[in-house]
C-alpha positions as CSV (number, residue, x, y, z in Angstrom):
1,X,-79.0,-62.6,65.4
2,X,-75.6,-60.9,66.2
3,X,-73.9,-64.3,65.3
4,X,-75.0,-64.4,62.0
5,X,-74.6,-60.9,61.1
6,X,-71.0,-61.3,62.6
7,X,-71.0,-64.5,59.8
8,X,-71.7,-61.9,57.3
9,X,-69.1,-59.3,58.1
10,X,-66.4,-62.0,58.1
11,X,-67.9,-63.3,54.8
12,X,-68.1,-60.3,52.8
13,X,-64.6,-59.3,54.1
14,X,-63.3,-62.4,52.7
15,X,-64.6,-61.7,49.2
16,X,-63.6,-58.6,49.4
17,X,-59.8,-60.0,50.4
18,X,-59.7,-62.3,47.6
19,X,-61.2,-60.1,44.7
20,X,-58.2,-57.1,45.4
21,X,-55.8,-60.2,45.6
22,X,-56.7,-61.5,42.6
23,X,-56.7,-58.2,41.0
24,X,-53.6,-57.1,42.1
25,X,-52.3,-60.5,40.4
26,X,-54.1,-59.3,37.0
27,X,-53.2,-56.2,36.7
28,X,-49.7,-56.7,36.4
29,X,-50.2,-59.1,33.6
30,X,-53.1,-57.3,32.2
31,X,-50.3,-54.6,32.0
32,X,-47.0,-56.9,30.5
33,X,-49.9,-57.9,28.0
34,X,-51.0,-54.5,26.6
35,X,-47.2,-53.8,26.3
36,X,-46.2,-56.8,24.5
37,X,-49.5,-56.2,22.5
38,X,-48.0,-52.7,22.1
39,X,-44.4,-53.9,21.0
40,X,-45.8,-56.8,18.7
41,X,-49.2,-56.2,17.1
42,X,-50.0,-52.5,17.3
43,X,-46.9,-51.1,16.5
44,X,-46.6,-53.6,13.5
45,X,-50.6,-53.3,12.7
46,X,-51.6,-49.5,13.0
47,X,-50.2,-46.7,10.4
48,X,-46.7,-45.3,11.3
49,X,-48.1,-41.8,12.2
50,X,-49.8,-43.3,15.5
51,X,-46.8,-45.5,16.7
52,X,-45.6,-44.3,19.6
53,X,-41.6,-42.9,18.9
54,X,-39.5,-42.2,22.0
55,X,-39.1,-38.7,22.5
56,X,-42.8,-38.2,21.7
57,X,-44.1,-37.6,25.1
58,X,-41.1,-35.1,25.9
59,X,-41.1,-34.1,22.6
60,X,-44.8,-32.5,23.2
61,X,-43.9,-31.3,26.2
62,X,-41.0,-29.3,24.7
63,X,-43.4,-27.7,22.4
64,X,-45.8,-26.7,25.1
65,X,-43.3,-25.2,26.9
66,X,-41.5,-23.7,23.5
67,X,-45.0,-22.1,23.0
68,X,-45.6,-20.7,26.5
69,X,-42.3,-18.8,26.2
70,X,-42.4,-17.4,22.7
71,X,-46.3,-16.1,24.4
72,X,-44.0,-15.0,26.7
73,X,-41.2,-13.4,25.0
74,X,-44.0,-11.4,22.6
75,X,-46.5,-9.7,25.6
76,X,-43.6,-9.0,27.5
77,X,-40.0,-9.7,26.3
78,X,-36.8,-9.4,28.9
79,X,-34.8,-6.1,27.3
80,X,-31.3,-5.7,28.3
81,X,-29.3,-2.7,27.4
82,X,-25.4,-2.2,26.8
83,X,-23.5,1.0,26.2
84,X,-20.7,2.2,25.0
85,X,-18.6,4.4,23.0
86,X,-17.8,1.6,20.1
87,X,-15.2,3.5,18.9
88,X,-13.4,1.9,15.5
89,X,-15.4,-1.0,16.2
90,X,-14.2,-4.7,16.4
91,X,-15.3,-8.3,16.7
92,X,-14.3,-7.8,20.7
93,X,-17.5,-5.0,20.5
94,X,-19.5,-7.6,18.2
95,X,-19.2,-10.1,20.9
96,X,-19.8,-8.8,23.9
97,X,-23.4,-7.4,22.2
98,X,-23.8,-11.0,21.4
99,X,-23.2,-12.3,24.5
100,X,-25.6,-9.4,25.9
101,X,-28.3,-10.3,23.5
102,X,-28.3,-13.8,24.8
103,X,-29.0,-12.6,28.5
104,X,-32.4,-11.8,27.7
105,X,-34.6,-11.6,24.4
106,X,-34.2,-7.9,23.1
107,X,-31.1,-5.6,23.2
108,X,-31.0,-2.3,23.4
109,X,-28.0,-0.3,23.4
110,X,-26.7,2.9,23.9
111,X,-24.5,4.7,22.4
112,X,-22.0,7.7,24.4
113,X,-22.0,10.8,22.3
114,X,-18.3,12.7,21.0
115,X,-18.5,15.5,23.8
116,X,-18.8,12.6,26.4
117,X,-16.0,10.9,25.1
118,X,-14.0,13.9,24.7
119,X,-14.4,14.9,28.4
120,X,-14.2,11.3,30.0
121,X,-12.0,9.1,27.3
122,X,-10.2,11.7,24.6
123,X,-11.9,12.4,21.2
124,X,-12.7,9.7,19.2
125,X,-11.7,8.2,16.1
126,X,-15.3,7.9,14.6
127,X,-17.4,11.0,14.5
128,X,-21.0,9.5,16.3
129,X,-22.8,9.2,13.1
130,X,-20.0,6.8,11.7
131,X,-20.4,4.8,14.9
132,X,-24.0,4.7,14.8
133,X,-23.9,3.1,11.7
134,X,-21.4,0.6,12.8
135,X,-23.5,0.0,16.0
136,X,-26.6,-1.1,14.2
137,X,-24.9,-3.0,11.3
138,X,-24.1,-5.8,13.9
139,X,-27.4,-8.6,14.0
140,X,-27.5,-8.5,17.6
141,X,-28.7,-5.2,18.3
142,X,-32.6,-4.2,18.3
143,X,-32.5,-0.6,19.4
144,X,-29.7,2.3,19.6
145,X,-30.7,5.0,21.9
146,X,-28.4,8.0,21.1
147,X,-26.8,10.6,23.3
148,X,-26.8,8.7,26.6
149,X,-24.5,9.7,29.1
150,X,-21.3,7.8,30.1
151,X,-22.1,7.5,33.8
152,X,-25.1,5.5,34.5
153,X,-26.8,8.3,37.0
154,X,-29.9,7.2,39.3
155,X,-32.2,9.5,36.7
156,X,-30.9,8.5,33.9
157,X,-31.2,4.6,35.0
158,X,-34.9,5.7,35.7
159,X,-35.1,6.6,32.5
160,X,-34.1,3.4,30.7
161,X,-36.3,1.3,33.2
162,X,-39.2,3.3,32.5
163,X,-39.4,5.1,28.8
164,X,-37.5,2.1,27.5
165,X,-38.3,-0.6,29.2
166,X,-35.3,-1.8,30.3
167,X,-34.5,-5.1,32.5
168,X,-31.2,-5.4,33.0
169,X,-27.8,-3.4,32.6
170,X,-24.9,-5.5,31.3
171,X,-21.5,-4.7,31.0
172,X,-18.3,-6.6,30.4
173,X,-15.9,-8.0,33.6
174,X,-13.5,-6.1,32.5
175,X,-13.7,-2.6,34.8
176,X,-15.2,0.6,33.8
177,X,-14.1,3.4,35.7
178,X,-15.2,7.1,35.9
179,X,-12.8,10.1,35.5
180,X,-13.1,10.2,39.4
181,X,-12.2,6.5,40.2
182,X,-15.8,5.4,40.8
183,X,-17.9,2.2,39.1
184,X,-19.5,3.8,36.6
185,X,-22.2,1.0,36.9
186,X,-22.2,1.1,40.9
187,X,-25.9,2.1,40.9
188,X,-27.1,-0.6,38.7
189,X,-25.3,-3.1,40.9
190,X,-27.0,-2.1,43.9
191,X,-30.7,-2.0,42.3
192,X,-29.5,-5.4,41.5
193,X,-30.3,-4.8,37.8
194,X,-26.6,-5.5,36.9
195,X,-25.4,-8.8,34.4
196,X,-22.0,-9.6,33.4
197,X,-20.6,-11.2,30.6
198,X,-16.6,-12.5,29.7
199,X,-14.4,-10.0,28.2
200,X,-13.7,-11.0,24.4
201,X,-9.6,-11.4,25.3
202,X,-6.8,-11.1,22.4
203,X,-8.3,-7.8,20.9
204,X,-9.3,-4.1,21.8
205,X,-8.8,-0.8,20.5
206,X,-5.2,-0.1,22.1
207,X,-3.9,-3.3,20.6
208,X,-5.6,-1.7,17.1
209,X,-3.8,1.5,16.9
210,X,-0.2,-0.4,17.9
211,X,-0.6,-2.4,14.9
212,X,-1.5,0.4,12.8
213,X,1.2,2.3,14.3
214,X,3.7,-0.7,13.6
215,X,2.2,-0.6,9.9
216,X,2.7,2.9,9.4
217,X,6.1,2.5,10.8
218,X,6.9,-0.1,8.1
219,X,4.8,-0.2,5.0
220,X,6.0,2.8,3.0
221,X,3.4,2.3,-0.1
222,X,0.6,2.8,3.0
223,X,2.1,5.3,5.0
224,X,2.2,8.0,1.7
225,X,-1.2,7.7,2.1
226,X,-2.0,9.5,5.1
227,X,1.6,11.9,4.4
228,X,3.7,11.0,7.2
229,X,7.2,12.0,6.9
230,X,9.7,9.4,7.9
231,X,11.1,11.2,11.2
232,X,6.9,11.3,12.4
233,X,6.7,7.9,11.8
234,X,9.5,6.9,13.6
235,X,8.3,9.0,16.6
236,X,4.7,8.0,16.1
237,X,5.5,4.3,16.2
238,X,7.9,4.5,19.3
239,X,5.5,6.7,21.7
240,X,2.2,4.8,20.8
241,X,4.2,0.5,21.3
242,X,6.9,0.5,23.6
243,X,7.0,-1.0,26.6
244,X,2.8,-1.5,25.7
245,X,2.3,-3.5,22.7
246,X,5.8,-5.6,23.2
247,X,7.7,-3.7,21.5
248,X,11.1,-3.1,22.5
249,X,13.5,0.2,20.2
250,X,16.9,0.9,20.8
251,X,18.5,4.3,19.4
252,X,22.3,3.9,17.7
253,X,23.6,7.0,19.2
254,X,26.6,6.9,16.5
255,X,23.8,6.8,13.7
256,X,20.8,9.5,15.2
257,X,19.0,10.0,11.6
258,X,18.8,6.3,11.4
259,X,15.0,4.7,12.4
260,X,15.1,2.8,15.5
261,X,15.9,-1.3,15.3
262,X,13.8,-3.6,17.0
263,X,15.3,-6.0,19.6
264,X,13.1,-8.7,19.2
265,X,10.0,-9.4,16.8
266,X,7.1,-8.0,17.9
267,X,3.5,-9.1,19.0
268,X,0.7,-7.3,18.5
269,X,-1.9,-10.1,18.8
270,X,-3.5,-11.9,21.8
271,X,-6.2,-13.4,19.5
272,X,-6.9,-17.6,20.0
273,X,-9.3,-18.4,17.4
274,X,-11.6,-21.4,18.2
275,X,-14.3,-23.5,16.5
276,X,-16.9,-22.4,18.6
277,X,-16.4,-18.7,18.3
278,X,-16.7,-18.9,14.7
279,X,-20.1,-21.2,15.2
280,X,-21.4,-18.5,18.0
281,X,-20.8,-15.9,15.0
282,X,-22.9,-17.8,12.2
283,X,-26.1,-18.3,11.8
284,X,-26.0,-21.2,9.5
285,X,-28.3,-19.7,6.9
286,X,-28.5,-21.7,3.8
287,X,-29.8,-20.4,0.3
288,X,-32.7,-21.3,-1.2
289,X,-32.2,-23.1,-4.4
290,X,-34.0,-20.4,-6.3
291,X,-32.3,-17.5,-4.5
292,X,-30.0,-15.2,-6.3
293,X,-26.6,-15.2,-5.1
294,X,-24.6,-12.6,-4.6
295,X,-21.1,-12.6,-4.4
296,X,-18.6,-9.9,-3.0
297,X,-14.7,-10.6,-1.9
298,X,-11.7,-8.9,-0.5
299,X,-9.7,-8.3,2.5
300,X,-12.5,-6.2,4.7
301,X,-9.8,-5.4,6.9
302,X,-10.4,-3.2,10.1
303,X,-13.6,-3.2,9.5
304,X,-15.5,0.1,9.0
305,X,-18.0,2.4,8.3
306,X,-17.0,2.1,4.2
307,X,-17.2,-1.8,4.4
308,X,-20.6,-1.9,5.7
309,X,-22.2,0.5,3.6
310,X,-21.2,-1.4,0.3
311,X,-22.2,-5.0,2.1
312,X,-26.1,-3.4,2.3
313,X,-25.9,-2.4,-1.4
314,X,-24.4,-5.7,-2.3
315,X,-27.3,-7.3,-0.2
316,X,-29.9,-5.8,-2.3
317,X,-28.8,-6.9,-5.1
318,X,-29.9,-10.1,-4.4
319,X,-31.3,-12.2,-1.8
320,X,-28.2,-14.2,-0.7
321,X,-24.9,-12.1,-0.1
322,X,-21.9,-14.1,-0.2
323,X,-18.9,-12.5,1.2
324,X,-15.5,-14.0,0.0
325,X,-12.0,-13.5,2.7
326,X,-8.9,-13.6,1.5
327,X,-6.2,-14.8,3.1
328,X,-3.7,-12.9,4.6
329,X,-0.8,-14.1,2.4
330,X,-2.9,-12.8,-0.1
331,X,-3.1,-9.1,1.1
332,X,0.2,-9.2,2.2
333,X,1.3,-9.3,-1.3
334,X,-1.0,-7.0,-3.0
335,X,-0.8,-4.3,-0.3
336,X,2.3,-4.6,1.6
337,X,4.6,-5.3,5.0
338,X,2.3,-5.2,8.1
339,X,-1.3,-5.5,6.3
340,X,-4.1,-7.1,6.8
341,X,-4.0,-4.9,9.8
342,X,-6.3,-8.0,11.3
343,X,-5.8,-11.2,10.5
344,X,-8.0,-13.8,8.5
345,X,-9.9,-15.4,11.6
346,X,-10.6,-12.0,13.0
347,X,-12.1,-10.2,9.9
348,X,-14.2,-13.1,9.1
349,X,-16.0,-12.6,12.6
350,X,-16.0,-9.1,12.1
351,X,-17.8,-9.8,8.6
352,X,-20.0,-12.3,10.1
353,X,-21.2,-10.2,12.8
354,X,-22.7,-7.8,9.9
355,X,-26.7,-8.2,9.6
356,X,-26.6,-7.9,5.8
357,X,-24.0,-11.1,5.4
358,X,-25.3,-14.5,5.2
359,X,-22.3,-16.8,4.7
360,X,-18.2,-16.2,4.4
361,X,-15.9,-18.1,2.8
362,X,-12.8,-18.4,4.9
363,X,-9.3,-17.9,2.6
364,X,-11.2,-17.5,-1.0
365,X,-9.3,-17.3,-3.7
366,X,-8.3,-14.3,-5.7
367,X,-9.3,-15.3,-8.8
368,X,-13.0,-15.6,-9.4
369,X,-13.8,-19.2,-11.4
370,X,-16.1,-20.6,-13.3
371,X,-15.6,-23.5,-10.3
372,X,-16.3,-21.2,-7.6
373,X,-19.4,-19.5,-9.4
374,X,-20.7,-23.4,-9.8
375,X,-19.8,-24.8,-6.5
376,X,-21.4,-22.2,-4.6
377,X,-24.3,-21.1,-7.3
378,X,-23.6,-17.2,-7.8
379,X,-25.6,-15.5,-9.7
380,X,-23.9,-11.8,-9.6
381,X,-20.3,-11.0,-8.5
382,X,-20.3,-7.1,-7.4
383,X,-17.5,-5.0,-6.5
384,X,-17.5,-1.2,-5.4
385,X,-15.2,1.4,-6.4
386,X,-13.8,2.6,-3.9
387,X,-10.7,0.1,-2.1
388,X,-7.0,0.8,-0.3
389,X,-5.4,0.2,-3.6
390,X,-7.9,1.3,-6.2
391,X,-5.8,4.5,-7.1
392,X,-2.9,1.8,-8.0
393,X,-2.3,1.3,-11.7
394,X,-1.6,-2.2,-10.2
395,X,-4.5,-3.3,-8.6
396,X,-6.2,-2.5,-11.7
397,X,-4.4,-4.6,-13.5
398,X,-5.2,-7.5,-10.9
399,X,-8.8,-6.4,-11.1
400,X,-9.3,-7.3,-14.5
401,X,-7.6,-10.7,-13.9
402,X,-9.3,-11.8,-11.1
403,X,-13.4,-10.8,-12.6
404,X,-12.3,-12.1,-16.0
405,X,-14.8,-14.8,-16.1
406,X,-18.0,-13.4,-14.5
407,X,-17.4,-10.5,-16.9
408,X,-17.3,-12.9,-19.6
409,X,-20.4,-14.4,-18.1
410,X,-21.9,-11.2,-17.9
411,X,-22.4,-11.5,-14.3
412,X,-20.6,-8.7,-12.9
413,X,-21.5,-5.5,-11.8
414,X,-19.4,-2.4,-10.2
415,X,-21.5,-0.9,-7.3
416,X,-20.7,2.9,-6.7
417,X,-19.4,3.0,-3.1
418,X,-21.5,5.0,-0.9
419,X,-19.1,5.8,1.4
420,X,-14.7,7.3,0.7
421,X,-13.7,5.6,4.1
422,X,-11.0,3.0,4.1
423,X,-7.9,1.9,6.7
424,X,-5.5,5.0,5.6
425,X,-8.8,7.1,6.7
426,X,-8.8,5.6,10.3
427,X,-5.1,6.2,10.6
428,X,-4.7,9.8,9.1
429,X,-7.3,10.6,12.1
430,X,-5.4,9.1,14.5
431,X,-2.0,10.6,13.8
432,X,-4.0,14.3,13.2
433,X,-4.5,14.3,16.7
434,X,-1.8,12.3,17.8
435,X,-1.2,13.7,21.7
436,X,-4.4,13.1,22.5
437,X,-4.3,9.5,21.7
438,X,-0.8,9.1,23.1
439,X,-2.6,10.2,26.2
440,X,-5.3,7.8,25.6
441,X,-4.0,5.3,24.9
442,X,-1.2,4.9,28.1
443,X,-4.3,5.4,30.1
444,X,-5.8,2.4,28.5
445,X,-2.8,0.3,28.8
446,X,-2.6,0.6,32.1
447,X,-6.1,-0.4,32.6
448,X,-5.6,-3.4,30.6
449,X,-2.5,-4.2,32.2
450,X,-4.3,-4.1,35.5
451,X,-7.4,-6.0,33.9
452,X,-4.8,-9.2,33.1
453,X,-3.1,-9.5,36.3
454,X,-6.6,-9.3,38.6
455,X,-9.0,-11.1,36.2
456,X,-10.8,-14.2,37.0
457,X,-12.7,-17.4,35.1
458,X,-16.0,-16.1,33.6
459,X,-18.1,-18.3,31.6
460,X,-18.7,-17.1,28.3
461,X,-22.4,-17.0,27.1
């Protein structure tokens, strides 16, 4: 009895050997024949729609994962917050709120009031109203929380990561010290709330006034103006550049009334404009076919509170604003020595980094032609009233020359400028309090000089 049941075990094990071998032999081809199946009938038999693509299986994962984060992103989305005086704001300002924008999915910032600037930096150019404005003009920005204080206390950081929800702290590499010496983000740092993002190099608001300095120095149409008399100029000019903007004066003793000569030309600008910070800056928006067009154009030099107020009555206008650059040749001639006070590359970021722009054109031409209106399908060309040279008998006479033909085509319209600030503004503040910013700005050089000789490789987001 145990013999044959021993039969039967060794039997049935033998089937059992031979049936997996023999699978194990199928499947393989089973498999190589489903996928030439695949390859050769299906995908030439069944309706495009349910042939399998590469990327498909990826692809749907992707979108799963796309999904779970926007889900994410709207119950509860990472907000970061930047502060900062954004005094006579640039593109360096503009992109170091881009770069902070990217580090998480709202930004919030905050912006220092006047009397904490006056006691920690000097009074400011821009009242905080003007700045305000400025602030929440660039796309970036979600939130401005006014009146914060310049040092990031304990409390006040309890504040921010409780009544406003705050994530993260970021700040630039570049070092922000307190009239005492001290970090003034030390406390973030060690909560471990603290990100960092790259310096924007070849601009900041020292390297702004020297050129203006240079131009009121120079450009004697500009400089009567803000009513600077020739020996103010001369004294203006020297204290705020030399030996800190590269500029280098030497006094004839034999000729005292006569202006200082420069040694060598001088070189205001650090800026290195690339391809990609111009893509970083755009958002690649395209019009619709049916949209209306609108197109405004000029210099939009040192950007400012006057320049954005007329973009957001240009924008509703229409549903497309257009905003045409011209070259700095260009200004050069019509305004003078010295001007654009920034050049081309550098206002068109500034002018991009505006919410109420949707596209530039780099270097457009003065005149406004029936080619340009066709190529780029205006619909309305505006203008406001208010400009550096509009009080010039000149400019007027350029004016009617450059808008002949979408007055002809009775597309033009004059927009009433909500706002009297322009460039000779900006500089008749600085020189009306000219100590202080001689004071501010050696303090600031310093810093910057100290900035360049310590700083290190950051990657740029």
């Amino acid at each position: 009895m145990n013999q044959h049941w021993e039969y039967l075990t060794a039997k049935e094990n033998q089937r059992q050997v031979v049936f997996w071998t023999v699978v194990a032999a199928i499947v393989p081809a089973a498999g190589a024949f489903l996928w030439w199946l695949s390859e050769k009938s299906y995908n030439n038999l069944a309706p495009y729609r349910y042939r399998y693509r590469p990327g498909s299986i990826t692809g749907y994962i992707s979108r799963v994962l796309a999904g779970h984060a926007d889900r994410r992103r709207r119950r509860k989305p990472v907000r970061v917050y930047m502060d900062g005086c954004f005094d006579m704001m640039h593109y360096g300002h503009a992109n170091a709120l881009r770069q902070a924008r990217a580090t998480g999915d709202e930004l919030v910032v905050g912006l220092v009031p006047d009397r904490e600037i006056m006691r920690c930096k000097g009074p400011p150019v821009q009242n905080e109203q003007e700045r305000k404005i400025m602030v929440e003009a660039v796309k970036w920005v979600g939130e401005v929380i006014t009146d914060v204080p310049y040092e990031l206390t304990p409390d006040f950081l309890e504040e921010l990561f409780t009544k406003h929800r705050i994530d993260y702290v970021v700040h630039g590499d570049d070092p922000c010290l307190l009239p005492d010496g001290t970090d003034a983000y030390a406390h973030a740092k060690e909560m471990g709330r603290f990100k960092m993002v790259k310096r924007t190099e070849g601009v900041s608001s020292t390297d702004i006034v020297g050129r203006m300095l240079m131009l009121v120095r120079t450009n004697n149409r500009f400089s009567e103006k803000v009513a600077i008399g020739d020996k103010d100029k001369q004294a203006l000019a020297k204290q705020f550049s030399q030996n800190q903007q590269g500029f280098d004066y030497t006094d004839d003793k034999d000729k005292p009334d006569e202006p200082p000569v420069l040694k060598r030309d001088t070189v205001l600008s650090r800026f290195m404009p690339t391809s990609r910070r111009l893509v970083q800056f755009s958002d690649g928006n395209v019009a619709d076919p049916a949209a209306k067009i609108v197109y405004i154009d000029g210099a939009f030099d040192l950007f400012h509170v006057g320049h954005i107020e007329l973009l957001k009555k240009a924008k509703e206008q229409g549903d497309f604003l257009l905003v045409g650059l011209h070259t700095d040749e260009d200004v050069s001639e019509r305004r003078g020595l010295h001007l654009p006070i920034m050049d081309l590359h550098e206002r068109c970021l500034s002018v991009l980094a505006c919410k109420y722009v949707d596209e530039a054109i780099i270097g457009a031409p003065l005149e406004i032609s029936e080619d340009l209106i066709t190529t780029f399908n205006i619909s309305l060309v505006v203008r406001g009233t208010v400009s550096e040279t509009s009080a010039d008998q000149h400019d007027k006479d350029s004016k009617d020359l450059r808008y002949r033909t979408p007055k002809a085509n009775n597309m033009f319209r004059q927009l009433q400028s909500p706002s009297d600030m322009t460039t000779a503004t900006i500089i008749s503040r600085i020189f009306a309090n000219r100590k202080a910013y001689e004071d501010r700005n050696a303090k600031k050089v310093a810093s910057e000089q100290k900035y360049y000789k310590s700083k290190q490789h950051v990657t740029e987001g």
